[in-house]
C-alpha positions in Angstrom: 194.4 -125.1 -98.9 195.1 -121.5 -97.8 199.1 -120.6 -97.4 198.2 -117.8 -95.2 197.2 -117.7 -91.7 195.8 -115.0 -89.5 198.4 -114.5 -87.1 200.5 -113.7 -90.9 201.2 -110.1 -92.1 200.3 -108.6 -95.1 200.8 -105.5 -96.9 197.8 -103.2 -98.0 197.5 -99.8 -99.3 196.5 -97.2 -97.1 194.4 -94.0 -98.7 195.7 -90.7 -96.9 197.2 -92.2 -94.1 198.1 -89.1 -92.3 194.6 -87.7 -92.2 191.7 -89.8 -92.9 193.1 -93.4 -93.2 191.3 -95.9 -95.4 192.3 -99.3 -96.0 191.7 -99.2 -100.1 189.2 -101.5 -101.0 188.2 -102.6 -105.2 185.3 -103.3 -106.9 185.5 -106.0 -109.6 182.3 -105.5 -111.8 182.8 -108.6 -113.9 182.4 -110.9 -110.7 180.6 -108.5 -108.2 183.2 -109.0 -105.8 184.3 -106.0 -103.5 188.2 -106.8 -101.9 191.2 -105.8 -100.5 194.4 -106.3 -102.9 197.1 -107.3 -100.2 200.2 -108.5 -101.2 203.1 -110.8 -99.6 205.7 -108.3 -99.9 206.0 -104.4 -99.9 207.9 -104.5 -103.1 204.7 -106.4 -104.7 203.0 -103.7 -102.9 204.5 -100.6 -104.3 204.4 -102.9 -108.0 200.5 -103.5 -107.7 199.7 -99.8 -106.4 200.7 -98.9 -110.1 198.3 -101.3 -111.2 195.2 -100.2 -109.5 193.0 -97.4 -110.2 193.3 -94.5 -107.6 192.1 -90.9 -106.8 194.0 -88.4 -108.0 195.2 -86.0 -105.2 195.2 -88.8 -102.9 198.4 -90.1 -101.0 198.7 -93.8 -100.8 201.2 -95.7 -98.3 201.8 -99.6 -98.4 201.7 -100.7 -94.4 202.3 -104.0 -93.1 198.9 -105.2 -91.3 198.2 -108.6 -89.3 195.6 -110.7 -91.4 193.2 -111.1 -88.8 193.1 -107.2 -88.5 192.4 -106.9 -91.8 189.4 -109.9 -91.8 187.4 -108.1 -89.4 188.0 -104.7 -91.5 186.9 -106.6 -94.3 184.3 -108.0 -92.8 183.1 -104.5 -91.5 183.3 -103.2 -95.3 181.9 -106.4 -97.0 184.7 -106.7 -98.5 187.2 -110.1 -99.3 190.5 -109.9 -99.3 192.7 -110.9 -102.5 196.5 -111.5 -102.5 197.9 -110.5 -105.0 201.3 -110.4 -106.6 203.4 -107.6 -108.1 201.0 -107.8 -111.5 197.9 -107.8 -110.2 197.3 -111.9 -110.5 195.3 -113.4 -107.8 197.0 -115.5 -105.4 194.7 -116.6 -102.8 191.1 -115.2 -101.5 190.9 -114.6 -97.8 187.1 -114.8 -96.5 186.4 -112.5 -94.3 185.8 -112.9 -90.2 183.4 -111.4 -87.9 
C-alpha cells in the first residue's frame, strides 16, 4: 500500500536549474527501468545526489516538488519515480499519471 500521496511533496534533483532545468531522471540497465530518484527529505536528497552518477560541469539543486507534478513529468519522460533514501535503497515506486 503506497505511503505517499499526490497532493505530498518530494524532493528531486534539478540539472542546471538556473538555465536549462531538467528534472534528473536514471536509467537502471539491470531492470530496464527509466526513473526519478525522489527522496522524503532534502537531507536524503543532498545524501543520494552523492550517490548517483552525474555530468561533470553540471549544477545540481535538490527542490521540493508536489508528487502529482512530478507524475505527469514522469509520465511525459517515460519515466517512474523511485523514493529513495539517503543510500540509494528503494523505498516505494510511484507509477506514473497521464
Amino acid at each position: 500500500m503506497p505511503t505517499i500521496a499526490a497532493t505530498d511533496w518530494l524532493y528531486a534533483l534539478v540539472k542546471n536549474p538556473e538555465t536549462a532545468a531538467q528534472i534528473v531522471g536514471q536509467h537502471d540497465e539491470a531492470s530496464d527501468v527509466s526513473f526519478i530518484p525522489t527522496f522524503k527529505t532534502k537531507d536524503d536528497a543532498q545524501q543520494g545526489l552523492l550517490q548517483l552518477p552525474t555530468t561533470r560541469g553540471a549544477k545540481y539543486e535538490v527542490q521540493a516538488l508536489i508528487v502529482e507534478d512530478l507524475q505527469r513529468y514522469a509520465a511525459e519522460k517515460g519515466f517512474i519515480l523511485f523514493v529513495l533514501d539517503a543510500d540509494g535503497r528503494v523505498l516505494e515506486q510511484i507509477p506514473p499519471q497521464a
